[in-house]
C-alpha positions as a Markdown table, in Angstrom:
| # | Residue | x | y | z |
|---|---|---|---|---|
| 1 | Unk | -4.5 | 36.8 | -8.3 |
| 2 | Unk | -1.6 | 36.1 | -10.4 |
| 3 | Unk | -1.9 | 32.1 | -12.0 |
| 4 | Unk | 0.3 | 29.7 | -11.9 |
| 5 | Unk | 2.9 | 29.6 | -14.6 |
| 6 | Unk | 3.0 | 25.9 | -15.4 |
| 7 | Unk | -0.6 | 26.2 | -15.6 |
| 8 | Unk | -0.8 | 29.2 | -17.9 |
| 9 | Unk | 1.0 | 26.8 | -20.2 |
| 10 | Unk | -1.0 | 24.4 | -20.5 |
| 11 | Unk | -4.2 | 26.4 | -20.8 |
| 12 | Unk | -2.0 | 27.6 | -23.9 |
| 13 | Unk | -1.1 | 24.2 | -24.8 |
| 14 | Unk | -4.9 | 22.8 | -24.6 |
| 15 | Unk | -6.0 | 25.3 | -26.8 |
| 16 | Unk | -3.6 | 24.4 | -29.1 |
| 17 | Unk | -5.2 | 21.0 | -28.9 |
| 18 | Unk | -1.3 | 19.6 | -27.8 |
| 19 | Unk | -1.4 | 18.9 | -23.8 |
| 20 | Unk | -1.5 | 14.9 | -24.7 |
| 21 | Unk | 1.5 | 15.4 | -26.6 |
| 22 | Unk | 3.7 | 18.2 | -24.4 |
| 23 | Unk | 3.2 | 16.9 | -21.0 |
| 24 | Unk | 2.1 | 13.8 | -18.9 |
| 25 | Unk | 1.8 | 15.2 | -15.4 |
| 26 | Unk | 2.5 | 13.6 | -12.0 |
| 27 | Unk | 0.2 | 12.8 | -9.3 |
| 28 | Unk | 1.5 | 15.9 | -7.8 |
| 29 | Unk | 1.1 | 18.2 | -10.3 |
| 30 | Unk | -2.5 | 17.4 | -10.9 |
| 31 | Unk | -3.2 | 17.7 | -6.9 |
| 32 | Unk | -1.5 | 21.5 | -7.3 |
| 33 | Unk | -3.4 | 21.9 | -10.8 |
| 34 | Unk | -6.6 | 21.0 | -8.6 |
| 35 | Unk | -6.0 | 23.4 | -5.6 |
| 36 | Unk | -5.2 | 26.8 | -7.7 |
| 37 | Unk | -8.6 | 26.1 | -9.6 |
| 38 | Unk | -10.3 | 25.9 | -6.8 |
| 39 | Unk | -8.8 | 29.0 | -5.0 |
| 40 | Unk | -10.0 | 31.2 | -8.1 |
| 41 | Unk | -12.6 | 32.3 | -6.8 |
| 42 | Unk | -11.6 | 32.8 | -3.2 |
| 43 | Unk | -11.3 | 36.6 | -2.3 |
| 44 | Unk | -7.8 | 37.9 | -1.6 |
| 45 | Unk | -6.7 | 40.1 | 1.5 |
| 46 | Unk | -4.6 | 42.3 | 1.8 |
| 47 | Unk | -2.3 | 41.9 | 5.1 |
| 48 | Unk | -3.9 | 43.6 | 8.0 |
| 49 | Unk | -7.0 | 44.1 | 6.6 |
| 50 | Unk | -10.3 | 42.3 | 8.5 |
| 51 | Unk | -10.8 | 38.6 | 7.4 |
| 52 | Unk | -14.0 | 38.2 | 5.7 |
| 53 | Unk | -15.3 | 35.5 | 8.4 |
| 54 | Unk | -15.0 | 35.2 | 11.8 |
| 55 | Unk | -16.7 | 33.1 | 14.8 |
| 56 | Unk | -19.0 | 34.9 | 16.8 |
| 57 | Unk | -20.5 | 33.9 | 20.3 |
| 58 | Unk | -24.5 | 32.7 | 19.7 |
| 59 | Unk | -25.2 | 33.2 | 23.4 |
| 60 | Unk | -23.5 | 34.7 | 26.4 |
| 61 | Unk | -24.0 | 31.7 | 28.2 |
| 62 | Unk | -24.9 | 28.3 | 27.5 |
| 63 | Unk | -26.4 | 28.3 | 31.4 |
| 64 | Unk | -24.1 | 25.6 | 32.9 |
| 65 | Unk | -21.2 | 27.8 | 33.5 |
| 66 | Unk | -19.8 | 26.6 | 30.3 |
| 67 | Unk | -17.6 | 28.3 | 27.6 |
| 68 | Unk | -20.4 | 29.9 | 25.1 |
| 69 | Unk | -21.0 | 28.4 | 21.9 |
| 70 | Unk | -19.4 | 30.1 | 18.8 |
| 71 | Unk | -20.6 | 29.9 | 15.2 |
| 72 | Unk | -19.3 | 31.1 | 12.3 |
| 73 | Unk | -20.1 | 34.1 | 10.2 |
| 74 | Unk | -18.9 | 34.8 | 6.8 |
| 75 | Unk | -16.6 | 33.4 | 4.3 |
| 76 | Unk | -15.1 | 30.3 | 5.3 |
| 77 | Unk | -12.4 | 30.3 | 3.2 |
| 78 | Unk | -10.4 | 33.3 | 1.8 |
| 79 | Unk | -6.4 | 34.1 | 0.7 |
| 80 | Unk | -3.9 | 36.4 | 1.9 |
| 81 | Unk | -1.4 | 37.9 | 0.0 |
| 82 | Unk | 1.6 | 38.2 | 0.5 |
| 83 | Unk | 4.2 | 39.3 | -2.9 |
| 84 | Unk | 3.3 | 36.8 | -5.3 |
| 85 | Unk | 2.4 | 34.5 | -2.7 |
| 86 | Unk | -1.4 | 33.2 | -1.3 |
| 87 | Unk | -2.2 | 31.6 | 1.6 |
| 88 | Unk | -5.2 | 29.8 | 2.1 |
| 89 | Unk | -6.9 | 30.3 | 5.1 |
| 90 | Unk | -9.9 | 28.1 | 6.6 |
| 91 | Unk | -12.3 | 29.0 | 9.2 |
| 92 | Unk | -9.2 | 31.3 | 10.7 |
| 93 | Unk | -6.8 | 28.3 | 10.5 |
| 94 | Unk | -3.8 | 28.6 | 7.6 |
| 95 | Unk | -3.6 | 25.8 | 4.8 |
| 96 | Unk | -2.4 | 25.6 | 1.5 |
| 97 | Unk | 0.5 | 28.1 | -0.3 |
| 98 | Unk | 0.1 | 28.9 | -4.0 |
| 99 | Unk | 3.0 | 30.4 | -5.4 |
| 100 | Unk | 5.1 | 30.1 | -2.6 |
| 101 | Unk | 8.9 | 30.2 | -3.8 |
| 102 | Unk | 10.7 | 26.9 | -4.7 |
| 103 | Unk | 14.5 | 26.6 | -4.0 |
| 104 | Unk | 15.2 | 26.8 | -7.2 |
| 105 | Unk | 13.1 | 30.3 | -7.8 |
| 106 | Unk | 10.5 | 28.9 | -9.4 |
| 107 | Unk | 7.3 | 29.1 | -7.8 |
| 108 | Unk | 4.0 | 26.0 | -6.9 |
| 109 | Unk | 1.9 | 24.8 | -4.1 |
| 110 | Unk | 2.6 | 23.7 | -0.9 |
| 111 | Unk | 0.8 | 21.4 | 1.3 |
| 112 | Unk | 0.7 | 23.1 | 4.5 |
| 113 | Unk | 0.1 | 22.0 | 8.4 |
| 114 | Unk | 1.5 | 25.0 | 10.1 |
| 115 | Unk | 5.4 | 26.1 | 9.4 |
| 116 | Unk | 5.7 | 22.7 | 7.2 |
| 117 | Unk | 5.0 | 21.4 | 4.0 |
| 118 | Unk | 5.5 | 19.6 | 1.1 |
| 119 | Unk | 6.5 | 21.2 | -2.2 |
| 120 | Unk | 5.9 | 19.7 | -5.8 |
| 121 | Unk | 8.8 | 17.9 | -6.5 |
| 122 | Unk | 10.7 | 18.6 | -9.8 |
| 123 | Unk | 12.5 | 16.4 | -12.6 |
| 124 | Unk | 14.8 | 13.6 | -10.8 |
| 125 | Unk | 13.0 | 14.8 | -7.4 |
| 126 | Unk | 9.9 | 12.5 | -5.7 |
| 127 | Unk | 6.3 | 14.1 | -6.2 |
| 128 | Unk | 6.7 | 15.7 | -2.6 |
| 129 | Unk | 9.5 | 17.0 | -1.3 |
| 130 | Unk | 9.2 | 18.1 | 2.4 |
| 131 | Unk | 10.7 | 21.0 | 4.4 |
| 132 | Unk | 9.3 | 24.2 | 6.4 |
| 133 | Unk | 7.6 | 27.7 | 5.3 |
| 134 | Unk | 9.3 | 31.3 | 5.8 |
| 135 | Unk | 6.5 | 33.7 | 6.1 |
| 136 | Unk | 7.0 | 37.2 | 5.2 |
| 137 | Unk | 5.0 | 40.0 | 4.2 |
| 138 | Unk | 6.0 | 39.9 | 0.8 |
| 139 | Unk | 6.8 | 36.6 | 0.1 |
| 140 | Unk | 6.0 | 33.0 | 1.3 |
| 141 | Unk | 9.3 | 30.6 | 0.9 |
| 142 | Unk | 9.9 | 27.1 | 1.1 |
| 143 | Unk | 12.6 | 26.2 | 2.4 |
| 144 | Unk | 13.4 | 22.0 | 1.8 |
| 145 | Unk | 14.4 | 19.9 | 4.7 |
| 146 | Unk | 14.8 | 16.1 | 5.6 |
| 147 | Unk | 12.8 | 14.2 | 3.6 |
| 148 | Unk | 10.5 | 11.2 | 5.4 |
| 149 | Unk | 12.1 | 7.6 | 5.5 |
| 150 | Unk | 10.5 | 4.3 | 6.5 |
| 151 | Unk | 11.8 | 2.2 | 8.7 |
| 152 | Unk | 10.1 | -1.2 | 7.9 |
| 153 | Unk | 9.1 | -3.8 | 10.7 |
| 154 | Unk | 11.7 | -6.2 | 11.6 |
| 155 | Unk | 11.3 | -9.9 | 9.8 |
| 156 | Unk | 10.9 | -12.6 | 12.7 |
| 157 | Unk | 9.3 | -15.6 | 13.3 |
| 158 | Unk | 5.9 | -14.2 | 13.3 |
| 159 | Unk | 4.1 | -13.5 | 9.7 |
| 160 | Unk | 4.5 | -9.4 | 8.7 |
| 161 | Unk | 3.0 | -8.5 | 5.5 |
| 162 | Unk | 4.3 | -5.0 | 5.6 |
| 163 | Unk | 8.3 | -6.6 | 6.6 |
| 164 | Unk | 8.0 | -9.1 | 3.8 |
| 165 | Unk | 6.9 | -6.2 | 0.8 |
| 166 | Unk | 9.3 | -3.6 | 2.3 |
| 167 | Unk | 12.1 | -5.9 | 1.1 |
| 168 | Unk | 10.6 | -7.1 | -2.2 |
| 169 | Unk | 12.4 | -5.1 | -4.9 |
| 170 | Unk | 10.4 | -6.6 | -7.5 |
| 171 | Unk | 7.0 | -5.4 | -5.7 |
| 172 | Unk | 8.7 | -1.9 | -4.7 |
| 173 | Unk | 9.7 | -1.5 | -8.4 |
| 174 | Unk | 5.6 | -2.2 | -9.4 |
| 175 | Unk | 4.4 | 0.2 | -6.4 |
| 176 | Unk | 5.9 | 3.0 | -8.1 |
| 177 | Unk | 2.7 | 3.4 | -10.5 |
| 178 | Unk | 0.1 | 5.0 | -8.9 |
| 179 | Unk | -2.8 | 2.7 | -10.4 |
| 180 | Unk | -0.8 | -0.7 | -8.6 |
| 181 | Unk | -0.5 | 1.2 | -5.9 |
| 182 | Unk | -4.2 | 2.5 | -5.4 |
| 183 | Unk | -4.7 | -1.1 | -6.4 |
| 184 | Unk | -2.2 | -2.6 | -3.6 |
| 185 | Unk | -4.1 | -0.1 | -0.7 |
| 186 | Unk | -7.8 | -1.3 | -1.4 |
| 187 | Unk | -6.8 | -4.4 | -1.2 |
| 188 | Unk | -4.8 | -4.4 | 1.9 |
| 189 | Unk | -7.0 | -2.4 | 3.6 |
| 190 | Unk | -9.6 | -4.2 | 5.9 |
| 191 | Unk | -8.5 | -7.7 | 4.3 |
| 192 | Unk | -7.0 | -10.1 | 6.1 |
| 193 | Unk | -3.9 | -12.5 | 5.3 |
| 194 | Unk | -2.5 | -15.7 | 6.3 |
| 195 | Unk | 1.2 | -17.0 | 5.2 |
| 196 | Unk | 1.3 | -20.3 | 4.3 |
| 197 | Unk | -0.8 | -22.8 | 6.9 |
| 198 | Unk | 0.6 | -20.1 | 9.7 |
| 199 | Unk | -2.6 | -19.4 | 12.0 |
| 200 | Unk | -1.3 | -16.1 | 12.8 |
| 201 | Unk | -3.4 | -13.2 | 10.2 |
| 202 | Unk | -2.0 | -10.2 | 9.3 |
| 203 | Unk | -4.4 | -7.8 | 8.6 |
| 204 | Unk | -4.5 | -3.5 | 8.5 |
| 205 | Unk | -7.2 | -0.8 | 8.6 |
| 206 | Unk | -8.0 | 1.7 | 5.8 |
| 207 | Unk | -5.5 | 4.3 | 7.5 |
| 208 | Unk | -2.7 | 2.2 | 8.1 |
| 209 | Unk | -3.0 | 0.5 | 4.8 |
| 210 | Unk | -2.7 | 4.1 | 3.3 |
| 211 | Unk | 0.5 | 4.7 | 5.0 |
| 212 | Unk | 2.0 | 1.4 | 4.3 |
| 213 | Unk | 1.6 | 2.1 | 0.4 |
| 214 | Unk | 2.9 | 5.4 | 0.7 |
| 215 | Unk | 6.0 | 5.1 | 2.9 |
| 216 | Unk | 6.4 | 1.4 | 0.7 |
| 217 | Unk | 6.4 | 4.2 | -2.0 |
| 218 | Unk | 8.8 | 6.5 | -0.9 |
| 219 | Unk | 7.3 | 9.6 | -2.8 |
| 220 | Unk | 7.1 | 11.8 | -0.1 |
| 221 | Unk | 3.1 | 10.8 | 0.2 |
| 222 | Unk | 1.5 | 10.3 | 3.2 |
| 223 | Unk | -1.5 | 8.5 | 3.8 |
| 224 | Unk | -4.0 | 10.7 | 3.0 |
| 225 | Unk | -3.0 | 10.4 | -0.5 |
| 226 | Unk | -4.5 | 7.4 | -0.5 |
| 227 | Unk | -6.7 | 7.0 | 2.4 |
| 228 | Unk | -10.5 | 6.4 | 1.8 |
| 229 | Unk | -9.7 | 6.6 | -2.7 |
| 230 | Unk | -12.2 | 3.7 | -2.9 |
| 231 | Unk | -12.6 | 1.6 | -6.1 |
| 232 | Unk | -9.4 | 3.1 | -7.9 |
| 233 | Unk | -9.1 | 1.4 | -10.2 |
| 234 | Unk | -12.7 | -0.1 | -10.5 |
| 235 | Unk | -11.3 | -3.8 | -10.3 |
| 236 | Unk | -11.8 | -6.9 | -9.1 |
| 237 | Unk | -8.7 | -9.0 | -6.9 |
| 238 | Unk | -8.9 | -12.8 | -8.3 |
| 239 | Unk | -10.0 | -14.1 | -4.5 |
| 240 | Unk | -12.8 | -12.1 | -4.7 |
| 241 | Unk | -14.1 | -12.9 | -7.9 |
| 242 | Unk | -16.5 | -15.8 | -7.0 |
| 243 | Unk | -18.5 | -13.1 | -4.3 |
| 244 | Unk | -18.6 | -10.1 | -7.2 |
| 245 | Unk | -20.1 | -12.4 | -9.1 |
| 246 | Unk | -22.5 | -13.2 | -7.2 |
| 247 | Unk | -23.5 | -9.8 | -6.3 |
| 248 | Unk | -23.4 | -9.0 | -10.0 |
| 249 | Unk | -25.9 | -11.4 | -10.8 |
| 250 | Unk | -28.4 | -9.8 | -8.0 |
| 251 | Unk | -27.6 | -7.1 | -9.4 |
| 252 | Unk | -28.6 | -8.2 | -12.8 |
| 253 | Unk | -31.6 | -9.9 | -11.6 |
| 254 | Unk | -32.9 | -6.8 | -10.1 |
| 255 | Unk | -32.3 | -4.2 | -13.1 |
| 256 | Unk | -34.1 | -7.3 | -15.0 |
| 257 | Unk | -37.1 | -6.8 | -12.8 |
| 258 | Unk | -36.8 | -2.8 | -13.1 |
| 259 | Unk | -36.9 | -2.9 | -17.0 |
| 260 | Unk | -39.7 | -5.2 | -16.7 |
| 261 | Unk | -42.0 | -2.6 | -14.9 |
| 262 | Unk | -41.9 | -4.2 | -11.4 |
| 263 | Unk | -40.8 | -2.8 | -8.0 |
| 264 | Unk | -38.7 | 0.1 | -8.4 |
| 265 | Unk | -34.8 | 0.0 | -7.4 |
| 266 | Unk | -33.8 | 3.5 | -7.7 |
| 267 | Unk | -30.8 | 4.4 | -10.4 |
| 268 | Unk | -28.5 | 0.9 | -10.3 |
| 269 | Unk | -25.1 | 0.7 | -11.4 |
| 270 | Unk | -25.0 | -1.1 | -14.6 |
| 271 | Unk | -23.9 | -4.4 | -14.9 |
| 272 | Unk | -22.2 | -4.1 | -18.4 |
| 273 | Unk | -20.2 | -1.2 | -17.3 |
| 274 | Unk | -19.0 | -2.6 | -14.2 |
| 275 | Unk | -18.1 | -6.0 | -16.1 |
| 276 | Unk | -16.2 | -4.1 | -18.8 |
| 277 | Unk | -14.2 | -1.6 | -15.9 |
| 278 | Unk | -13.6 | -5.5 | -14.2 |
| 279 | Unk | -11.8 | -6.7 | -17.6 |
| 280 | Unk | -9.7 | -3.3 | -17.9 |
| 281 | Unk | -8.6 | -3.1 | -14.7 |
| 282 | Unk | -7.7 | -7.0 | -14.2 |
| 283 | Unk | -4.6 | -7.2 | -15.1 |
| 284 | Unk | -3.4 | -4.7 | -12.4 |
| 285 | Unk | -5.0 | -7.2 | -9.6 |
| 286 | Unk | -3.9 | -10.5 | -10.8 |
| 287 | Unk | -0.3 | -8.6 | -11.3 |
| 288 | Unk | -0.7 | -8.0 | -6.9 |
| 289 | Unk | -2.0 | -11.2 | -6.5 |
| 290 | Unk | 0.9 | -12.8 | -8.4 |
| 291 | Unk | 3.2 | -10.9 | -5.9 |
| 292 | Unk | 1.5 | -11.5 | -2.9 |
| 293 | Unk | 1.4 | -15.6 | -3.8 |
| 294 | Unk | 4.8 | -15.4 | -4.8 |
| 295 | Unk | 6.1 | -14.6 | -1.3 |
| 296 | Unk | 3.9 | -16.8 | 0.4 |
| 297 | Unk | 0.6 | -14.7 | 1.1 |
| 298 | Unk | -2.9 | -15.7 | 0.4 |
| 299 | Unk | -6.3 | -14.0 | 1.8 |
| 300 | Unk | -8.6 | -15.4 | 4.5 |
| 301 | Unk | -10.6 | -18.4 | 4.0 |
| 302 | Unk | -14.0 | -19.3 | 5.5 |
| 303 | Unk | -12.2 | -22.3 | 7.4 |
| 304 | Unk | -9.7 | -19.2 | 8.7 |
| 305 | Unk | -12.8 | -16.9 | 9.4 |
| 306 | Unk | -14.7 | -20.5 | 11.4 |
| 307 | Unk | -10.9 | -21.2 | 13.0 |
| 308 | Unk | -10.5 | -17.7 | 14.6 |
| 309 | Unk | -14.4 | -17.1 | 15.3 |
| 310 | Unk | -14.2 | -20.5 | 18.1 |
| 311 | Unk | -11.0 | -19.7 | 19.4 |
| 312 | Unk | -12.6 | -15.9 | 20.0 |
| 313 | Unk | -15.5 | -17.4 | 21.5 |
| 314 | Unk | -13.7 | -19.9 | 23.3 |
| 315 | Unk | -11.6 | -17.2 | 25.1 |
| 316 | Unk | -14.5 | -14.1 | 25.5 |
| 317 | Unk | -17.6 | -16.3 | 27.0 |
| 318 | Unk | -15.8 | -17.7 | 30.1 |
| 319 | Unk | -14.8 | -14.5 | 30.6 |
| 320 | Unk | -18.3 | -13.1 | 30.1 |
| 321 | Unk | -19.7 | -16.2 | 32.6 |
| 322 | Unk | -17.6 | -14.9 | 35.6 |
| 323 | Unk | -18.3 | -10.9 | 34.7 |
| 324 | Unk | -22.4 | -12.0 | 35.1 |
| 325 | Unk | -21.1 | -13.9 | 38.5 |
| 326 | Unk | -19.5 | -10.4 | 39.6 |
| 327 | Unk | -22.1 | -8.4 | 38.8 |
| 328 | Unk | -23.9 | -9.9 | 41.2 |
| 329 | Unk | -21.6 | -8.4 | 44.1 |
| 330 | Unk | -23.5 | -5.3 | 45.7 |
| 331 | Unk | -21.7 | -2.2 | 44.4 |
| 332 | Unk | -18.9 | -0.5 | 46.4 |
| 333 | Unk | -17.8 | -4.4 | 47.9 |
| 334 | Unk | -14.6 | -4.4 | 46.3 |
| 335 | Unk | -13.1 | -0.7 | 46.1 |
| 336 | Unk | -14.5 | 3.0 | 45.5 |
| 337 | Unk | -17.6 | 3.8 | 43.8 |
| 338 | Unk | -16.2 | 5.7 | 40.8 |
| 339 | Unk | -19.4 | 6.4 | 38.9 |
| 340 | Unk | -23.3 | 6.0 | 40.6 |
| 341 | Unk | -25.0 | 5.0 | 37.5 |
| 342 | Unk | -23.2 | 2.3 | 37.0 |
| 343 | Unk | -24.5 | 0.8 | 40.9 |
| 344 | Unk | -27.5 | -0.6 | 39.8 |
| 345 | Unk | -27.9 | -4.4 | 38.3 |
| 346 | Unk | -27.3 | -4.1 | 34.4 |
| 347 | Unk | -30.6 | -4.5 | 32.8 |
| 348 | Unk | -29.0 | -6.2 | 29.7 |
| 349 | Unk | -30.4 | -6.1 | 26.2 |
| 350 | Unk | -28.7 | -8.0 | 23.5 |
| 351 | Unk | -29.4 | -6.1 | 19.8 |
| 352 | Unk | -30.2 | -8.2 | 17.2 |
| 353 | Unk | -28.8 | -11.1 | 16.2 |
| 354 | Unk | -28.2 | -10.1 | 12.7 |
| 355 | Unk | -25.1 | -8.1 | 14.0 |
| 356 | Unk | -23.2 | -10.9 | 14.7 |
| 357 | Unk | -21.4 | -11.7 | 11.3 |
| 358 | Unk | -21.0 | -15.1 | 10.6 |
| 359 | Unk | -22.3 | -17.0 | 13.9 |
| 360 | Unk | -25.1 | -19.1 | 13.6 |
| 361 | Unk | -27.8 | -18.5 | 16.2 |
| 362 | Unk | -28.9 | -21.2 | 18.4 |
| 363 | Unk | -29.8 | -21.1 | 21.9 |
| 364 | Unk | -27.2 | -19.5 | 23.6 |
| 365 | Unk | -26.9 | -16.8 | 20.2 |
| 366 | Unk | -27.4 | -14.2 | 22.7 |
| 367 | Unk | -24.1 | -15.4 | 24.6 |
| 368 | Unk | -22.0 | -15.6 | 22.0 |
| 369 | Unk | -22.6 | -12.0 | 20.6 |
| 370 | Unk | -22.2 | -10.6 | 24.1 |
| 371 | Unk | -18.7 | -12.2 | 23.6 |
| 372 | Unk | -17.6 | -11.5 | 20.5 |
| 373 | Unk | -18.5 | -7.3 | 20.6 |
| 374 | Unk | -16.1 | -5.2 | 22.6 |
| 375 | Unk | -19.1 | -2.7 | 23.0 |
| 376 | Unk | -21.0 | -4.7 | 25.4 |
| 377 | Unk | -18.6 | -7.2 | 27.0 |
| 378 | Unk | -15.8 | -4.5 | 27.6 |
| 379 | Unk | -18.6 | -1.9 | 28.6 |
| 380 | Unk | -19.5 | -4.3 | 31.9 |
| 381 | Unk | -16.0 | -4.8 | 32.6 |
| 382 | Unk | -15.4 | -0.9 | 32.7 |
| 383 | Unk | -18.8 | -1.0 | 34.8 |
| 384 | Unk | -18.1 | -3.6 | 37.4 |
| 385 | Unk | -14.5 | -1.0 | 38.1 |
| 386 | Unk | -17.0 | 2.1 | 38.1 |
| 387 | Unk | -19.4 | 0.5 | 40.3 |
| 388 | Unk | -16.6 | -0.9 | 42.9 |
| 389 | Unk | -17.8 | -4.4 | 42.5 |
| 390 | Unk | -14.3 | -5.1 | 41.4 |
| 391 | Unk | -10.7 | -4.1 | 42.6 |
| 392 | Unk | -8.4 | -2.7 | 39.8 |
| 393 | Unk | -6.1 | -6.0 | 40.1 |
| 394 | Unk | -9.1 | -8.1 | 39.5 |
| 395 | Unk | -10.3 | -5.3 | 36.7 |
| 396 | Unk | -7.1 | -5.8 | 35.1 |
| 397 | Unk | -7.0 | -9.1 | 35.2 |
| 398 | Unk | -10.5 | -9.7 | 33.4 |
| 399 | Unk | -9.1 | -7.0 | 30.6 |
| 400 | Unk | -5.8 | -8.9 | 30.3 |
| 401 | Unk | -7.6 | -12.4 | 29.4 |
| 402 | Unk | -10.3 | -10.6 | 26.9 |
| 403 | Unk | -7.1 | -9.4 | 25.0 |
| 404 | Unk | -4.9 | -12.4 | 25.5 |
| 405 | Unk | -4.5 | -14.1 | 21.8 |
């Protein structure tokens, strides 16, 4: 299989002991130099010829009338050629194009889902550039087409994290290196925030996070660029300085105990090295933190956390009161019997109560964790509806004021 060309120069170059000096490369270009190493040893194939894996049936019937079972045999993963072009293939399913042909007739990956991609982007271009793939039988082309845009959240009355950084030049301008931005995700992700003294949090998962920082971006990224790249950079954000602390000091205790021949902990990170990656790395967190203050933003507090746990609570248990009183209806009472297991009386276990973050357990512990987890309070509100002890309206009704904020 023919190499890449930019990266036959820099093998060149690194031999010559002068990559630091010729070329810096983009995020991009790593991610491509990444995905031709490991295609090196994949085997090539020629078009028409037999893939070298396939999925085979492991019985001609699974005995319920069911489709059979298929596993696979073989390589998993292979290339096909076409010209200078590879495809990747996985499991039967296309991917990744190396050496597909650039616009501009130079040749690089492409990130592939089907018929579209995203190229390497070149001088004055963003790392990706997006469009669709020509396939032909001697040749693989990228063609470029319209690029993604973000279309931020409207401002309003209500508090939007995302609407207030989408219009923050001075934060866009900072986004634009990777290590803030890697910074900027693992923070926002799973965190919550409050504006000012508004009650109202804002808060975002570890996928939607990703997005935000790549569409905030405007790259041509997309969130799996950065979804789940924990701990880059290996920092600390000043709110949560007091709690590392603390766990670094357990920490410390416990390799103290290790080194002193007690109980054995296993390998533990060391505290010296995560202290020393802390003081590299801070200035790229106090630098988000200073943004985020400066337009108003500030993370959750205990006396947030206490403030939204009773007003939860104060919603979910009456609702969880009158779902006990219905269950006491005999099944079918109200409308259709949808599913027979769920006719009989719930024989209700709570788990334990260390599941229930931050609630203090007294009597009625048991109560308040049925309330506060969608698993088992929802559950019997699906089951009263399967069971016909409910009618939809009054089914809906119970759903509407376990969601009501």
């Amino acid at each position: 299989m023919p190499i890449n060309r930019f990266a036959a120069i820099l093998v060149v170059l690194a031999l010559m002991g002068e990559v630091a000096l010729a070329v810096e490369l983009s995020r991009s270009q790593i991610v491509e130099q990444q995905v031709m190493e490991a295609a090196r040893s994949l085997p090539v194939i020629e078009p028409g010829a037999e893939p070298p894996g396939r999925p085979i049936p492991m019985a001609e019937t699974d005995g319920r009338g069911l489709p059979r079972a298929l596993r696979w045999q073989g390589r998993t993963e292979w290339l096909t050629r076409h010209g200078e072009a590879r495809r990747i293939w996985y499991r039967g399913s296309p991917g990744d194009v190396l050496l597909a042909l650039y616009p501009d007739g130079s040749r690089g990956l492409v990130r592939a889902w089907g018929s579209n991609g995203r190229r390497v982007g070149r001088a004055g271009e963003p790392l990706w550039v997006h469009g669709t793939l020509e396939i032909r039988p001697d040749d693989i082309v990228f063609i470029d087409g319209e690029q993604p845009s973000y279309r931020p959240p409207p401002q309003s009355d209500s508090p939007d994290l995302a609407a207030d950084l989408a219009r923050d030049l001075p934060f866009l301008a900072a986004l634009k290196d990777e290590g803030f931005a890697l910074a900027a995700y693992n923070v926002l992700h799973n965190r919550t925030f409050y504006k000012g003294d508004d009650g109202r949090g804002w808060s975002s998962g570890d996928r939607g996070a990703a997005g935000l920082i790549a569409d905030l971006r405007g790259e041509g990224e997309i969130y799996t660029d950065f979804f789940t790249r924990y701990g880059e950079p290996p920092g600390v954000y000043p709110d949560d300085i007091p709690a590392w602390e603390a766990n670094l000091a357990q920490l410390e205790s416990l390799a103290d105990a290790q080194r002193a021949g007690g109980e054995s902990f296993g390998k533990l990170p060391d505290p010296a090295t995560l202290r020393a990656e802390a003081v590299t790395h801070r200035p790229v967190f106090e630098a988000l933190h200073r943004h985020l203050a400066r337009l108003g933003w500030r993370s959750e507090t205990e006396d947030d956390r206490k403030r939204e746990r009773d007003k939860l609570l104060a919603r979910r248990i009456p609702v969880l009161r009158d779902v006990q009183a219905l269950e006491r209806r005999p099944a079918g009472s109200a409308g259709p019997i949808v599913d027979e297991r769920a006719t009989g009386m719930p024989d209700h276990k709570w788990p334990g109560f260390g599941s229930l973050d931050r609630v203090t357990v007294h009597q009625d512990a048991g109560e308040r964790l049925e309330a506060v987890s969608p698993d088992l309070l929802e559950k019997r509100v699906a089951a009263l509806r399967s069971s016909g002890r409910v009618s939809q309206a009054e089914h809906d009704e119970l759903i509407r004021r376990l969601g009501a904020s």
